[in-house]
Backbone as CSV, one residue per row, in Angstrom:
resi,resn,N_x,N_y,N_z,CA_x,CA_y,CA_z,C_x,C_y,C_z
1,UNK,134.908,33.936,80.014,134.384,34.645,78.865,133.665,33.645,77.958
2,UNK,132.193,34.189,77.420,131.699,33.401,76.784,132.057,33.654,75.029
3,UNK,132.476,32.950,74.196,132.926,33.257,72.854,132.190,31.707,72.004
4,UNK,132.122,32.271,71.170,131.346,31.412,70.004,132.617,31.799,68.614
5,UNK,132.634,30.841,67.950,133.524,30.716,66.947,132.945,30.626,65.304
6,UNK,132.966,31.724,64.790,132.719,31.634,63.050,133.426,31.490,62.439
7,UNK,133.453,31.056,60.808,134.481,30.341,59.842,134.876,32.528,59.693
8,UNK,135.943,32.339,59.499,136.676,33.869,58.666,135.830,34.724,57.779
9,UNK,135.839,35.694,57.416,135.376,36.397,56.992,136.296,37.893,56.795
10,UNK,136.172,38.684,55.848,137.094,39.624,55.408,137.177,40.757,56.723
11,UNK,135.598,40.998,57.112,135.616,41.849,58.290,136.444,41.264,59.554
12,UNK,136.903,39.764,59.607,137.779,40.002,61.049,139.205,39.962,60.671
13,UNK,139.446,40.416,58.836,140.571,40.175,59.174,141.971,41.371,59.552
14,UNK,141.570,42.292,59.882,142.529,43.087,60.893,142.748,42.630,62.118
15,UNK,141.551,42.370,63.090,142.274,41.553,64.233,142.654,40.239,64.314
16,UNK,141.984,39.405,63.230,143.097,37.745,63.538,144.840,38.312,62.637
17,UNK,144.888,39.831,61.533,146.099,39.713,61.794,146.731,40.111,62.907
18,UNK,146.160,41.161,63.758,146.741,41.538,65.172,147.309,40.324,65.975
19,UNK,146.138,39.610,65.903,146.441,37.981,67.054,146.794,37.507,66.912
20,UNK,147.481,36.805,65.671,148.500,36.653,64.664,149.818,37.272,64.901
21,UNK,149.858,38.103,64.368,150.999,39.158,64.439,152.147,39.301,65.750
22,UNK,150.950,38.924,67.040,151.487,39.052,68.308,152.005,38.133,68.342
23,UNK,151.506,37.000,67.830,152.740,35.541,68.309,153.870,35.371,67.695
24,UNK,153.202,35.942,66.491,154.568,35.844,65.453,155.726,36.891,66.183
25,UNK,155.477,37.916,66.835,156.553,38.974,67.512,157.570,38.259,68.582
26,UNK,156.193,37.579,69.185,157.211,36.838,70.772,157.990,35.840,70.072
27,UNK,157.627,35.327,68.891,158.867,34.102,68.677,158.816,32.816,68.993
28,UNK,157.930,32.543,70.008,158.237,31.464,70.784,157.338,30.115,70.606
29,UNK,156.180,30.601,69.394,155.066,29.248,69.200,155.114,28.606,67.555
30,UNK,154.958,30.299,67.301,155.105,30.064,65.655,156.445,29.685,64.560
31,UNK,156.055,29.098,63.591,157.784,29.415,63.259,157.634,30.255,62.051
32,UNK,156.464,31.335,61.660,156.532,32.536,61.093,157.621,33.302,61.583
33,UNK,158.197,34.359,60.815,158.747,35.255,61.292,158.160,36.628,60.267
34,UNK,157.679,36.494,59.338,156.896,37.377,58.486,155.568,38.382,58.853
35,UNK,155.224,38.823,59.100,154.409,39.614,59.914,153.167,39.757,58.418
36,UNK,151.714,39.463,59.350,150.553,39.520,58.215,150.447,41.074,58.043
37,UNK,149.842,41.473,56.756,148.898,43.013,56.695,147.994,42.687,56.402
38,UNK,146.447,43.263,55.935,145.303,42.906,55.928,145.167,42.083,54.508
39,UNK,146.339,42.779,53.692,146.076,41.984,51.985,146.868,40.440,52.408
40,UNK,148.129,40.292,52.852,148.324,39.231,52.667,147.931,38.300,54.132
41,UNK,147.283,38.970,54.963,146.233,38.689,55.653,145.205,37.167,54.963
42,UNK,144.368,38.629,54.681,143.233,37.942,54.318,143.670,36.955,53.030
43,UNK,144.685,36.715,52.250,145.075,35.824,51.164,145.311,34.650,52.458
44,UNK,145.952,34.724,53.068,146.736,33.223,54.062,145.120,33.208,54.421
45,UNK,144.276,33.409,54.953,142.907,33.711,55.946,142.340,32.233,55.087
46,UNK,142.120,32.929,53.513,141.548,32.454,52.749,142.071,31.013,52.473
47,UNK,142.966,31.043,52.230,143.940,29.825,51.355,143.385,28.390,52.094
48,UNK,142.940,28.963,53.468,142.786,27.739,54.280,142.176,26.977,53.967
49,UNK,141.908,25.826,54.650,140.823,24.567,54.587,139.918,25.377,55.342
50,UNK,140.217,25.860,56.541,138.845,26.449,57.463,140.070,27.649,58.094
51,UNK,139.746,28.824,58.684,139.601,29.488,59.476,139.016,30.355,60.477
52,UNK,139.449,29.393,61.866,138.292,30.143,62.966,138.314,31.489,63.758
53,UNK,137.732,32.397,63.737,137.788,33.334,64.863,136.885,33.337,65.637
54,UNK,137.318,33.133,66.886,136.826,33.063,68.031,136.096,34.398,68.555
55,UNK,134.911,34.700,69.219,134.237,35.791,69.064,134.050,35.889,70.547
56,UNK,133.938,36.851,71.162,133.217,37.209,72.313,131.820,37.465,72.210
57,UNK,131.049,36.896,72.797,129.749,36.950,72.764,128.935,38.338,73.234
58,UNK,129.884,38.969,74.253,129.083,39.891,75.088,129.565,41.009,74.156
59,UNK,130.623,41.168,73.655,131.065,42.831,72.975,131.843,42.122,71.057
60,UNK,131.346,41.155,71.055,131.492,40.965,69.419,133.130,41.224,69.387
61,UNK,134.033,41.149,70.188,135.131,41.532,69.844,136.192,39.771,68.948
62,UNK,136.833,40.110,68.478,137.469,39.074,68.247,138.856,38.687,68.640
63,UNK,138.615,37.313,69.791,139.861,37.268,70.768,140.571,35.988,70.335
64,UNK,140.524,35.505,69.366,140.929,34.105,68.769,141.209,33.660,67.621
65,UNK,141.899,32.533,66.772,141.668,32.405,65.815,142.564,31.126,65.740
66,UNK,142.129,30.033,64.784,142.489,29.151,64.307,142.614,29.132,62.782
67,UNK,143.584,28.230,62.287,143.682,28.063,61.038,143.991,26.388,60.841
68,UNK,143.098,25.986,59.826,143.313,24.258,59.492,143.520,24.079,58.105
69,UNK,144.240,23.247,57.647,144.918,22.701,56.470,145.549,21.504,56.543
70,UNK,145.665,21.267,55.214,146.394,19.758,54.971,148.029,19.768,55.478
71,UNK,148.379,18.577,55.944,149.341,18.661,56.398,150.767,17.979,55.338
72,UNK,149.913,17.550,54.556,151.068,17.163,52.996,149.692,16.689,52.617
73,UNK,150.492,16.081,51.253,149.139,16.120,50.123,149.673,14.675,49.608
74,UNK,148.356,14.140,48.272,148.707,12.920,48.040,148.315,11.986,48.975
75,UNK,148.824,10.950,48.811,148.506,9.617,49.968,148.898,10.124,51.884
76,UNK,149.128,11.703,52.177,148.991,11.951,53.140,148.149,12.820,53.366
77,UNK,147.387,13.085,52.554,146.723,14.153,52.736,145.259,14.445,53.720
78,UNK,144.648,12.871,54.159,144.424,12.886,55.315,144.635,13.534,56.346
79,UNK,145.920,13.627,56.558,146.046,14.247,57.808,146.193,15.898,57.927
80,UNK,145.642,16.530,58.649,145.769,17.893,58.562,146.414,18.736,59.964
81,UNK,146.910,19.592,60.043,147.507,20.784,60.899,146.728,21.735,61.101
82,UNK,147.140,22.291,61.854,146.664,23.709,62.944,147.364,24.733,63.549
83,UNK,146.955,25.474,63.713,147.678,26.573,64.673,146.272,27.007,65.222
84,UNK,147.221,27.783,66.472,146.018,28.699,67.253,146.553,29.341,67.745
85,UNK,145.985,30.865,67.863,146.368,32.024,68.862,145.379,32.452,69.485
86,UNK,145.676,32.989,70.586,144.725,33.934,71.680,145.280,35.316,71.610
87,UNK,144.720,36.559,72.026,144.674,38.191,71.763,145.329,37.502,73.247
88,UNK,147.037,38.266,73.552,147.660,38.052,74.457,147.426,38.358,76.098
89,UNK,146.358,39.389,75.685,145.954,39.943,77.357,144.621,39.525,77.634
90,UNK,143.942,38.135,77.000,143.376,37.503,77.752,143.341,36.204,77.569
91,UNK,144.693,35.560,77.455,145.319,34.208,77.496,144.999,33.709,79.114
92,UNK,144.778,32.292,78.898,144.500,31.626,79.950,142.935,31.660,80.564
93,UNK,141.569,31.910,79.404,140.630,31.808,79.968,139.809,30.794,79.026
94,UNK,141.272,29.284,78.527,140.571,28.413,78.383,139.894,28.804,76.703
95,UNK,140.310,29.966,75.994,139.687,29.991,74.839,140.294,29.110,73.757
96,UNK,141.615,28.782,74.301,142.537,27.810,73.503,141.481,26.555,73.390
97,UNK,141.530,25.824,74.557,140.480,25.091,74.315,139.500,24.467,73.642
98,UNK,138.938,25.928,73.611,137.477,25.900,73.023,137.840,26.251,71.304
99,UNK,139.278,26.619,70.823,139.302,26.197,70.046,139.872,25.454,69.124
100,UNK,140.559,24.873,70.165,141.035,23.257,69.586,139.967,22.135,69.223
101,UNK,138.839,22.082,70.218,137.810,21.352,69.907,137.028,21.954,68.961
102,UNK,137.049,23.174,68.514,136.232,23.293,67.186,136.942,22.705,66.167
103,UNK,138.557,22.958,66.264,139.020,22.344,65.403,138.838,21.072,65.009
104,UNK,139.190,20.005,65.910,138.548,18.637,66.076,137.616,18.635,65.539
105,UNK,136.667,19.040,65.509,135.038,19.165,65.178,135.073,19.122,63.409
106,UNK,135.830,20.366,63.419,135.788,20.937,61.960,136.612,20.286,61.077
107,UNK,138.064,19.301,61.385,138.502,18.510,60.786,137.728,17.330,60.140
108,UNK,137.425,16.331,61.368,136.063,15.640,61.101,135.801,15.678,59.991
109,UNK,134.602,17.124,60.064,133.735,17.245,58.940,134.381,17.344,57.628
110,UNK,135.855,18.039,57.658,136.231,18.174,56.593,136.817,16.882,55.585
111,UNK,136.933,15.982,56.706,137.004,14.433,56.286,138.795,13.863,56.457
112,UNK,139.362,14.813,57.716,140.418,14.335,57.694,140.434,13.049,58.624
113,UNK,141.415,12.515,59.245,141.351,11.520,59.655,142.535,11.652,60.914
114,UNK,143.809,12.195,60.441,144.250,12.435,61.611,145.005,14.248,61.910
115,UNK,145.325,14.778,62.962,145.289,16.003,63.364,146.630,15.814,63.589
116,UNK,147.626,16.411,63.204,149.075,16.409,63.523,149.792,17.796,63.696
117,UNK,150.635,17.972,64.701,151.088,19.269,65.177,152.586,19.217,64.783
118,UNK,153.173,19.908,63.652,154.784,19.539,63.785,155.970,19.965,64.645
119,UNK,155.805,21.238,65.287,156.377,21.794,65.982,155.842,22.380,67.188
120,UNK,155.360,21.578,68.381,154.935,22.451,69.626,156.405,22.593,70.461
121,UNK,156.802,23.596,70.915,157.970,24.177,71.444,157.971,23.298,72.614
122,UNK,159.029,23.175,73.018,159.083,22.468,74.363,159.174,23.671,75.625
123,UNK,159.109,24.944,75.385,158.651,25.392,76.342,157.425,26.227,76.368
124,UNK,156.448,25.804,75.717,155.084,25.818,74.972,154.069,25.172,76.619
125,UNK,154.308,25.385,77.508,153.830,24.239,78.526,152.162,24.045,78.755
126,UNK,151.727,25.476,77.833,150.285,25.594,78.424,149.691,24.604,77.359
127,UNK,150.136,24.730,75.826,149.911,24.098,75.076,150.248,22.651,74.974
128,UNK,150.999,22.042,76.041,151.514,21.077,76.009,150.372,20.213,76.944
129,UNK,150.574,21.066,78.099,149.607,20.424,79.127,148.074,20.528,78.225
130,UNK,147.090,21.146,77.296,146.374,21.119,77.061,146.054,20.000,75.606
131,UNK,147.255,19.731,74.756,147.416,18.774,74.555,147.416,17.446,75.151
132,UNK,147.768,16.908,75.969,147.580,16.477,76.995,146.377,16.083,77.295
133,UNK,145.667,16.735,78.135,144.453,16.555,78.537,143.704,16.387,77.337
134,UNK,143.656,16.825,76.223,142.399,16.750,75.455,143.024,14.884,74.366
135,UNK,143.818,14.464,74.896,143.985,13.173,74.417,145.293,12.922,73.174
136,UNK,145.793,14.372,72.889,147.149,14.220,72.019,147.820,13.046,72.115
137,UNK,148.621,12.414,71.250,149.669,11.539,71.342,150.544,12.354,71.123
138,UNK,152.300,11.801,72.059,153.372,12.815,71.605,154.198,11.935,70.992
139,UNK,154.920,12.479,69.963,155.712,11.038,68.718,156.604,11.170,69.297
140,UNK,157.389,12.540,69.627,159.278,12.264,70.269,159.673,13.718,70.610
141,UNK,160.364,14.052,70.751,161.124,15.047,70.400,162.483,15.394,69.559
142,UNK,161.824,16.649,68.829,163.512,17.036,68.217,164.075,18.377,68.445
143,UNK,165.169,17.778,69.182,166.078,18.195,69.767,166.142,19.883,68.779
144,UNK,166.468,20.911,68.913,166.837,22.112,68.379,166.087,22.169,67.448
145,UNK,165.039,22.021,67.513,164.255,22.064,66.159,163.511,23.818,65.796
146,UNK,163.121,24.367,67.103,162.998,25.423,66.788,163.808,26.818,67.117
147,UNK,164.268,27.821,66.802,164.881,29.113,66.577,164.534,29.704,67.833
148,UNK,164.649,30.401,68.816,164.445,30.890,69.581,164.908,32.662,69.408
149,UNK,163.691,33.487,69.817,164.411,35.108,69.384,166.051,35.750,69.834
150,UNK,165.874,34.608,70.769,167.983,35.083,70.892,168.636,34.707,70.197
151,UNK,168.444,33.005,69.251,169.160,32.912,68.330,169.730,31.684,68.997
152,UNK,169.151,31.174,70.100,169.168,29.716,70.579,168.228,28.824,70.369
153,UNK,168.439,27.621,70.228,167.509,26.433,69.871,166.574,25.500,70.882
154,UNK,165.857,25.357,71.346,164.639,25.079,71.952,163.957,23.388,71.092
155,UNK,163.775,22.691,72.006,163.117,21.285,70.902,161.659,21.273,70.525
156,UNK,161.528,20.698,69.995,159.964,20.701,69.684,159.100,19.468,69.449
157,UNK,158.232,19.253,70.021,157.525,18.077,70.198,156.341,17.547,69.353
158,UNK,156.174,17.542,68.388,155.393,17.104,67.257,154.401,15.753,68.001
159,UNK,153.120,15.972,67.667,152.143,15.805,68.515,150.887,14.982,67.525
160,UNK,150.061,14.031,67.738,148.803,13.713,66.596,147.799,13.543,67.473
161,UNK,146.513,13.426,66.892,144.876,13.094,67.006,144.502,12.444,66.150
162,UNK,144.381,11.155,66.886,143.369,10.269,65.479,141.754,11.155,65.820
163,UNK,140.887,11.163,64.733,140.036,11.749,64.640,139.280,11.301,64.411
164,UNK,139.418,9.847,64.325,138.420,8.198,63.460,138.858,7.584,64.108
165,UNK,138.269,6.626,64.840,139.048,5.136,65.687,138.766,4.350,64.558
Protein backbone atom coordinates (compact mmCIF):
# COMPACT_ATOMS: atom_id res chain seq x y z
CA UNK A 1 0.00 0.00 0.00
CA UNK A 2 1.11 3.28 -1.06
CA UNK A 3 0.46 6.01 1.95
CA UNK A 4 1.93 9.44 2.31
CA UNK A 5 1.88 11.00 5.80
CA UNK A 6 0.38 14.65 6.87
CA UNK A 7 0.93 16.61 10.18
CA UNK A 8 -2.94 16.14 12.04
CA UNK A 9 -5.59 17.97 11.33
CA UNK A 10 -9.18 18.12 13.03
CA UNK A 11 -10.73 16.19 9.97
CA UNK A 12 -8.65 12.92 10.77
CA UNK A 13 -9.40 13.07 14.05
CA UNK A 14 -12.14 10.31 14.38
CA UNK A 15 -10.04 7.74 12.78
CA UNK A 16 -6.50 8.30 14.47
CA UNK A 17 -9.01 8.05 17.56
CA UNK A 18 -10.28 4.66 16.13
CA UNK A 19 -6.44 3.56 15.55
CA UNK A 20 -5.74 4.68 18.71
CA UNK A 21 -8.47 3.34 20.53
CA UNK A 22 -7.75 -0.20 19.06
CA UNK A 23 -4.42 -0.48 20.72
CA UNK A 24 -5.38 0.99 23.64
CA UNK A 25 -8.28 -2.10 23.79
CA UNK A 26 -5.69 -5.01 23.11
CA UNK A 27 -3.52 -3.79 26.01
CA UNK A 28 -0.51 -5.00 24.88
CA UNK A 29 1.69 -1.80 23.33
CA UNK A 30 0.27 1.12 24.97
CA UNK A 31 0.24 1.86 28.55
CA UNK A 32 -3.08 4.03 28.02
CA UNK A 33 -5.91 2.45 29.35
CA UNK A 34 -8.31 5.58 28.80
CA UNK A 35 -10.02 5.41 25.60
CA UNK A 36 -9.86 8.84 23.16
CA UNK A 37 -13.39 10.63 21.90
CA UNK A 38 -13.08 13.14 19.23
CA UNK A 39 -12.93 16.20 21.99
CA UNK A 40 -10.32 14.75 24.03
CA UNK A 41 -9.08 13.32 20.87
CA UNK A 42 -8.30 16.07 19.09
CA UNK A 43 -6.94 18.04 22.57
CA UNK A 44 -4.04 14.98 23.00
CA UNK A 45 -3.84 15.28 18.72
CA UNK A 46 -3.03 18.83 19.35
CA UNK A 47 -0.92 19.06 22.52
CA UNK A 48 1.74 17.37 20.44
CA UNK A 49 5.09 18.43 19.15
CA UNK A 50 3.93 16.80 15.73
CA UNK A 51 1.22 14.39 14.87
CA UNK A 52 1.30 12.02 11.93
CA UNK A 53 -1.45 10.33 10.02
CA UNK A 54 -0.55 8.15 7.69
CA UNK A 55 -2.80 8.32 4.51
CA UNK A 56 -3.54 5.93 1.80
CA UNK A 57 -2.88 7.34 -1.34
CA UNK A 58 -5.30 5.41 -3.55
CA UNK A 59 -8.73 5.90 -1.31
CA UNK A 60 -7.56 8.90 1.12
CA UNK A 61 -8.38 6.62 3.92
CA UNK A 62 -6.46 7.03 7.12
CA UNK A 63 -4.48 3.84 8.22
CA UNK A 64 -1.83 5.32 10.65
CA UNK A 65 -0.74 7.63 13.02
CA UNK A 66 2.11 8.82 15.01
CA UNK A 67 2.51 11.11 17.83
CA UNK A 68 6.01 13.00 18.91
CA UNK A 69 6.86 14.92 22.03
CA UNK A 70 9.35 15.74 24.53
CA UNK A 71 10.39 13.12 26.53
CA UNK A 72 11.11 15.29 29.93
CA UNK A 73 11.82 18.84 29.87
CA UNK A 74 14.64 21.16 31.07
CA UNK A 75 18.23 19.95 30.50
CA UNK A 76 16.44 16.76 28.96
CA UNK A 77 14.43 18.04 26.85
CA UNK A 78 16.33 17.15 23.83
CA UNK A 79 15.27 14.05 23.76
CA UNK A 80 11.86 13.18 22.54
CA UNK A 81 9.26 10.01 22.39
CA UNK A 82 6.82 8.40 20.17
CA UNK A 83 4.22 6.12 19.70
CA UNK A 84 2.74 4.55 16.65
CA UNK A 85 -0.28 2.66 15.60
CA UNK A 86 -1.51 0.91 12.49
CA UNK A 87 -5.67 0.43 11.69
CA UNK A 88 -5.35 -3.38 12.93
CA UNK A 89 -6.54 -5.17 9.73
CA UNK A 90 -3.84 -3.94 7.74
CA UNK A 91 -0.83 -4.39 10.08
CA UNK A 92 2.20 -5.80 8.61
CA UNK A 93 2.39 -3.85 5.27
CA UNK A 94 5.45 -2.13 6.57
CA UNK A 95 3.37 1.19 7.29
CA UNK A 96 5.01 1.09 10.75
CA UNK A 97 8.01 1.73 9.05
CA UNK A 98 7.28 4.28 6.99
CA UNK A 99 6.30 5.86 9.96
CA UNK A 100 8.94 5.66 12.17
CA UNK A 101 11.17 7.23 9.57
CA UNK A 102 8.94 10.16 9.24
CA UNK A 103 9.30 10.35 12.66
CA UNK A 104 13.10 10.40 12.55
CA UNK A 105 12.76 12.91 9.90
CA UNK A 106 10.39 15.09 11.83
CA UNK A 107 12.32 14.95 15.14
CA UNK A 108 15.41 16.22 13.38
CA UNK A 109 13.68 19.09 12.19
CA UNK A 110 12.13 19.72 15.32
CA UNK A 111 15.68 19.96 16.76
CA UNK A 112 15.70 17.02 19.00
CA UNK A 113 18.71 15.16 19.30
CA UNK A 114 17.88 11.91 20.66
CA UNK A 115 14.58 9.53 20.08
CA UNK A 116 13.86 7.41 23.17
CA UNK A 117 11.15 4.68 23.59
CA UNK A 118 10.30 3.95 27.39
CA UNK A 119 8.32 1.03 27.29
CA UNK A 120 8.44 -1.41 24.15
CA UNK A 121 6.77 -4.69 25.56
CA UNK A 122 8.85 -7.57 25.36
CA UNK A 123 6.36 -9.34 23.52
CA UNK A 124 6.04 -6.38 21.08
CA UNK A 125 8.32 -8.61 18.52
CA UNK A 126 7.31 -6.85 15.32
CA UNK A 127 8.23 -3.65 16.90
CA UNK A 128 11.21 -4.96 18.32
CA UNK A 129 12.56 -6.58 15.26
CA UNK A 130 11.83 -3.23 13.40
CA UNK A 131 13.60 -1.39 15.92
CA UNK A 132 16.25 -3.32 15.25
CA UNK A 133 16.74 -3.05 11.80
CA UNK A 134 16.21 0.62 11.53
CA UNK A 135 19.39 1.05 14.00
CA UNK A 136 17.65 1.37 17.71
CA UNK A 137 19.93 0.93 20.64
CA UNK A 138 18.37 -1.32 23.46
CA UNK A 139 19.40 0.12 27.18
CA UNK A 140 18.13 -3.15 29.26
CA UNK A 141 15.25 -4.49 30.30
CA UNK A 142 12.70 -4.05 33.08
CA UNK A 143 11.59 -6.80 34.31
CA UNK A 144 7.44 -6.40 34.98
CA UNK A 145 7.34 -3.18 33.88
CA UNK A 146 4.28 -3.42 31.93
CA UNK A 147 0.45 -4.57 33.02
CA UNK A 148 -0.74 -7.09 30.87
CA UNK A 149 -4.91 -7.33 30.23
CA UNK A 150 -4.95 -10.45 32.54
CA UNK A 151 -3.38 -8.64 35.17
CA UNK A 152 0.14 -10.24 34.61
CA UNK A 153 3.39 -8.46 34.10
CA UNK A 154 5.35 -8.63 30.85
CA UNK A 155 9.03 -6.57 30.70
CA UNK A 156 9.69 -3.85 28.71
CA UNK A 157 12.58 -2.78 26.82
CA UNK A 158 13.23 0.92 26.61
CA UNK A 159 15.02 1.64 23.43
CA UNK A 160 17.06 5.20 21.88
CA UNK A 161 18.10 6.92 18.43
CA UNK A 162 20.75 9.28 18.37
CA UNK A 163 19.47 11.56 15.69
CA UNK A 164 22.90 13.75 15.48
CA UNK A 165 26.22 11.84 15.44
Amino acid sequence: MEIYIREYSKKDCKALCEIWNEVVKEGVAFPQEELLNEASGDKFFKEQTFTGAAVNKLTEEVVGLYILHPNNIGRCGHICNASYAVKKDIRGEHIGKKLVLHCIDTARKKGFIVLQFNAVVATNVYALKLYKSLGFKQLGVIPKGFRMPNGTYESIIPHYYLLEE
